[in-house]
C-alpha positions in Angstrom: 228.1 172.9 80.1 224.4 172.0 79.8 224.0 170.7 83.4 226.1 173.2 85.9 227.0 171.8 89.2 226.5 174.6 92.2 229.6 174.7 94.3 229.6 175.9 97.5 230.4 179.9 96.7 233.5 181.3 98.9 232.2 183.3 102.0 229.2 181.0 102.6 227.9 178.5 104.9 226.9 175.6 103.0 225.2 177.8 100.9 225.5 179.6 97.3 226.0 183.2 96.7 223.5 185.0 94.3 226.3 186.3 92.0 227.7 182.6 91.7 224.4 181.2 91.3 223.8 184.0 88.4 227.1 183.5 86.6 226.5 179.6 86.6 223.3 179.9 85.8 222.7 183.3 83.6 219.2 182.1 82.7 218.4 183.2 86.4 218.9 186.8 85.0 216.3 186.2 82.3 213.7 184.9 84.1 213.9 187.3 86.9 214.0 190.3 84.2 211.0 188.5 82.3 209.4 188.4 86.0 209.9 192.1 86.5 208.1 193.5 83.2 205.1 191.5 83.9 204.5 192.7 87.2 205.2 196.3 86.1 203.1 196.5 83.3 200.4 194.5 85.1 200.4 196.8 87.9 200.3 199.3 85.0 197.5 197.8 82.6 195.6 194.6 84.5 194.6 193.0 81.5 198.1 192.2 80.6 197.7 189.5 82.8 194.4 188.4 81.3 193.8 185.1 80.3 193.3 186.3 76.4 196.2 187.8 76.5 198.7 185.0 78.1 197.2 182.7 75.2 198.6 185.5 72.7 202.1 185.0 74.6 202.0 181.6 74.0 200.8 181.7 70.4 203.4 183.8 69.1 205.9 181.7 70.8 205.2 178.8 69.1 207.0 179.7 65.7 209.9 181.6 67.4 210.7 179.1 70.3 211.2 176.4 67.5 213.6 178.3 65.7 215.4 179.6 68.8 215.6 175.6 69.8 217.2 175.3 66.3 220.2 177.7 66.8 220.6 177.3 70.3 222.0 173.6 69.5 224.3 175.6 66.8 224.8 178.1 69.2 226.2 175.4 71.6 228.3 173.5 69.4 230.4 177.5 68.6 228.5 177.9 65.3 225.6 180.2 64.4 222.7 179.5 61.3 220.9 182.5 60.0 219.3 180.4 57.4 216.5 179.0 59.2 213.8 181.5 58.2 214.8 181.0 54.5 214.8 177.2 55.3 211.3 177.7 56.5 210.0 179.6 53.8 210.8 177.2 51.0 209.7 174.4 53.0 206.3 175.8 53.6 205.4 177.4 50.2 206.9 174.5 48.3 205.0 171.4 50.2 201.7 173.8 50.3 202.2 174.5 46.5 202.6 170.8 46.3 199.7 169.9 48.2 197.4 172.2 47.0 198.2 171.5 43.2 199.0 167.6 43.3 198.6 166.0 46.3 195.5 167.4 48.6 194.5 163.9 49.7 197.7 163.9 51.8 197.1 163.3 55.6 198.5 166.5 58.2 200.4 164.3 60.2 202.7 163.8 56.8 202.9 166.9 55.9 204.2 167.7 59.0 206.6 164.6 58.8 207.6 166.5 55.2 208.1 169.8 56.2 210.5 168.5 58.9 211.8 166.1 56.1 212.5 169.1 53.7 214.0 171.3 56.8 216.5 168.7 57.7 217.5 167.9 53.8 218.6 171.8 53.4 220.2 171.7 57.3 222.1 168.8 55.9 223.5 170.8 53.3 224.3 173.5 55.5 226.6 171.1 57.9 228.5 169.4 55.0 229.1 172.9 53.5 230.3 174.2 57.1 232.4 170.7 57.4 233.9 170.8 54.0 235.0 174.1 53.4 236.3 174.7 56.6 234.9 178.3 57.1 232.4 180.1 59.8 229.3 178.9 59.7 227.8 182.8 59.6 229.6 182.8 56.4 228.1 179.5 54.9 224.7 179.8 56.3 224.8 183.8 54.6 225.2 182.2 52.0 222.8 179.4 51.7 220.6 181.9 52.9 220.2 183.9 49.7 220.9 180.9 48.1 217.3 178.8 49.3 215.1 182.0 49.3 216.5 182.9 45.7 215.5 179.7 44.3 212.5 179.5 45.9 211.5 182.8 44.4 213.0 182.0 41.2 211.7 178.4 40.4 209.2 177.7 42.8 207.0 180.5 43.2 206.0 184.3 44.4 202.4 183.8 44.7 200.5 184.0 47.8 198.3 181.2 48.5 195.3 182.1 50.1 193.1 178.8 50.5 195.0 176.2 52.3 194.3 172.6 51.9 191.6 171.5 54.2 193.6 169.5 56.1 196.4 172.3 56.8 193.3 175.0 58.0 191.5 172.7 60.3 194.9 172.0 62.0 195.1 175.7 62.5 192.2 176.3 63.9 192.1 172.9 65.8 191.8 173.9 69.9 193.6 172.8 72.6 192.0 175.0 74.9 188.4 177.5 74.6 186.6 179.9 76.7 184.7 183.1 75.9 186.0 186.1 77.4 183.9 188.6 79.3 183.9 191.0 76.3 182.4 187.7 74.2 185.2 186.9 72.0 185.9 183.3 71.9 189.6 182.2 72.9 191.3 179.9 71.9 194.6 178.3 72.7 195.4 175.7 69.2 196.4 172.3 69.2 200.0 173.6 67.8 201.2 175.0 70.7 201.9 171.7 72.1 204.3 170.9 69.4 206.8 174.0 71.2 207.1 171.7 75.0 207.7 168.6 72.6 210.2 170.2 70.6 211.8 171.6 73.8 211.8 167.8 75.6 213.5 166.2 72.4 216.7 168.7 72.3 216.6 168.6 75.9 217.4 165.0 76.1 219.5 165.2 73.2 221.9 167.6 75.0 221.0 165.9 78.5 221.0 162.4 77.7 223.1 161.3 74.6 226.2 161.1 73.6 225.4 163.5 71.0 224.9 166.5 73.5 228.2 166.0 75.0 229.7 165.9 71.8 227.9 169.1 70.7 228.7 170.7 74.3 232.3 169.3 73.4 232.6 170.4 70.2 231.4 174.3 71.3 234.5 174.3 73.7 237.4 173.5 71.7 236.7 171.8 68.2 239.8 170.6 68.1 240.1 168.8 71.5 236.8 167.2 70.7 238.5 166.0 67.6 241.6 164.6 69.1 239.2 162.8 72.1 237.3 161.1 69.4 234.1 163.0 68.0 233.6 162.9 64.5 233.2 166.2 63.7 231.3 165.6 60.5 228.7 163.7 61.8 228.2 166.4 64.7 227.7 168.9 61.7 225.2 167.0 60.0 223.5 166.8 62.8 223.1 169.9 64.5 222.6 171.4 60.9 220.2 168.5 60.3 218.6 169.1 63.4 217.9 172.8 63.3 216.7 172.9 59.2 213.8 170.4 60.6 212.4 172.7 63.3 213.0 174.8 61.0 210.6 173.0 58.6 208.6 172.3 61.4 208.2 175.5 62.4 207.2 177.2 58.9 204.6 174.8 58.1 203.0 175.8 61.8 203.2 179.4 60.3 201.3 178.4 57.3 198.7 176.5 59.1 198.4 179.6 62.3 198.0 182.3 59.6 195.7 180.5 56.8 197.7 181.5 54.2 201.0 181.3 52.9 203.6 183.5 51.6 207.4 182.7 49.9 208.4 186.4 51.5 207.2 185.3 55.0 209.5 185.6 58.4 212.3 187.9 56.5 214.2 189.9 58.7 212.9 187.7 62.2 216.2 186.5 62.8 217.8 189.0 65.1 214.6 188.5 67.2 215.8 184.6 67.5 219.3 185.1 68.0 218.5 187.8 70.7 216.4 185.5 72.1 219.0 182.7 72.3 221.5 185.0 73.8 219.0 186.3 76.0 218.6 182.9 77.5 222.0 183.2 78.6 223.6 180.9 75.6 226.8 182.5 74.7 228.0 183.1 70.9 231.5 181.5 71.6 229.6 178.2 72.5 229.8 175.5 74.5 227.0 176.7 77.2 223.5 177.1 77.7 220.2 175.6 78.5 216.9 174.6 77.1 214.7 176.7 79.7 217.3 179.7 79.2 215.7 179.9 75.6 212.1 179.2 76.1 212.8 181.6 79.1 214.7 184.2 75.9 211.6 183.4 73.6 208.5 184.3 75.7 211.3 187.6 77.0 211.3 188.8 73.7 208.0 188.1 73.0 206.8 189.4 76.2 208.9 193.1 75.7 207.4 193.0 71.5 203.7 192.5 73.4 203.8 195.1 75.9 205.3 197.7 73.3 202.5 196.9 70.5 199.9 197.1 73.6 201.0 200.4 74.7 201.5 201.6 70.9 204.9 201.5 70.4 205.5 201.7 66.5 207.8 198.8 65.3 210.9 200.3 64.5 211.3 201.0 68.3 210.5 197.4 69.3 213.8 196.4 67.4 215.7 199.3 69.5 214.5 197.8 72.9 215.4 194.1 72.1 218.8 195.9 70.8 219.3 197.0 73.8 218.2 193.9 76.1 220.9 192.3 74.2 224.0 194.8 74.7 222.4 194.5 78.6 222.9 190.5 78.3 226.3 190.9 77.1 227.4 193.0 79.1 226.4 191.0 82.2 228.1 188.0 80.9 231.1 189.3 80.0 231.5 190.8 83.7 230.4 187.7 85.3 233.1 185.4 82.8 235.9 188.4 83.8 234.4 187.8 87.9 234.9 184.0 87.3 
């Protein structure tokens, strides 16, 4: 469930026992394993723990935690999407193309409101074609996967565009926070990064505080008990598909505006980074669990571990065996603590 009541653990006064507070809560793991590479590699290399440096955490989680936010609330309802990035990319490139080309005098706030508009539209289609024909939603959202980023490639465009729209650069560059550094760089902490805490609020209280989350919680138990107690199982697709294609949205049109630039072949091959995340949050594939801080907590994990390994020169192709291997480590922990329970 999303909300975990702590029983009184056997053996104890009054009080809980780690394990049991660590198999209801497995996000406890994460953040204690999160807490344990920062003071390493700070004791290591002090300016990890720079101020320049925690703003580059925070940065690159913008982009990932909204797409972990996304398939988390699949995740929880038994289903997975691997379509988001592709969802993202032909949101971007297409309302960039659009605006650059035909429509530059549109405001950021609605292009923003369009993105997410475009994200949800190709969600939707994902949850009607996960409802209808009846199969895994790996299997559809495969599927739709190639199917977005072909057509985007194939009617849309291949082009990089390398001058954004005014309004699209300034919001990249707009600062929520600035300092110089002692080396006389300027940081600077943008505007975006506040649209990650929003993000995380809204499906909070959505899981939290609706009738929605319990049917999605519901749902990622037993489909078919939800079904016989009453949830429409449709609209619960459409939803959570709906849902996740507009962060999705969301977050590629925060990519364009962050990088200056954008490009149709963007964000392939980041999805076992947000999955892992996800599952590193302590969200399990089988559904029905999970919590909003176990992803952020999985998001700035991954991005913490794919930091320290570029800092200390690590090529790439070793980041992906470390975040491999955090999530064998995560499975195996909550497969012992489900056999435990």
């Amino acid at each position: 469930m999303s909300s975990v009541e702590l029983e009184t653990a056997p053996g104890t006064r009054g009080g809980f026992s780690l394990r049991e507070l660590v198999r209801r809560r497995p996000e406890v793991i994460t953040f204690l394993l999160l807490m344990a590479i920062c003071v390493i590699v700070s004791v290591v290399n002090p300016a990890f723990l720079q101020p320049s440096s925690l703003i580059d955490i925070g940065r690159a989680s913008v982009v990932m935690g909204l797409f972990a936010l996304g398939v988390f609330i699949i995740l929880a309802a038994g289903g997975i999407d691997v379509s988001f990035t592709a969802i993202a990319a032909f949101t971007m490139y297409s309302l960039t193309l659009l605006v650059s080309k035909h429509a530059p005098w549109i405001p950021m706030p609605a292009i923003i409101l369009m993105a997410m508009a475009g994200g949800a539209l190709l969600g939707t289609i994902n949850g009607l074609l996960v409802h209808n024909l009846r199969v895994p939603s790996l299997i559809v959202t495969i599927g739709t996967q190639y199917l977005f980023r072909g057509f985007l490639l194939s009617f849309i465009g291949t082009v990089w565009i390398m001058s954004l729209p005014p309004q699209m650069g300034a919001f990249g560059r707009m600062p929520l926070l600035q300092f110089d550094s002692a080396d006389g760089r300027t940081i600077t902490l943008p505007m975006y990064f506040l649209v990650l805490p929003i993000a995380a609020l809204l499906t909070w209280w959505i899981l939290n505080r609706t009738l929605m989350g319990r049917a999605i919680f519901a749902v990622g138990g037993n489909a078919s008990v939800a079904g016989r107690l009453g949830y429409n199982l449709r609209t619960v697709h459409i939803f959570l598909f709906a849902y996740a294609g507009a962060l999705a949205g969301l977050a590629g049109i925060i990519h364009t505006c962050a990088n200056r630039q954008s490009n149709p072949f963007d964000l392939v091959g980041t999805e076992i980074n947000v999955i892992a995340a996800v599952v590193l949050g302590g969200a399990r594939i089988t559904g029905g669990t999970g919590t909003v801080l176990g992803t952020l907590l999985g998001v700035l994990l991954v991005v913490v571990v794919n930091s320290v390994l570029v800092m200390v020169g690590i090529p790439s192709t070793w980041q992906r065996v470390v975040v491999g291997s955090f999530i064998l480590l995560a499975a195996a922990f909550f497969v012992t603590a489900q056999k435990k329970s």
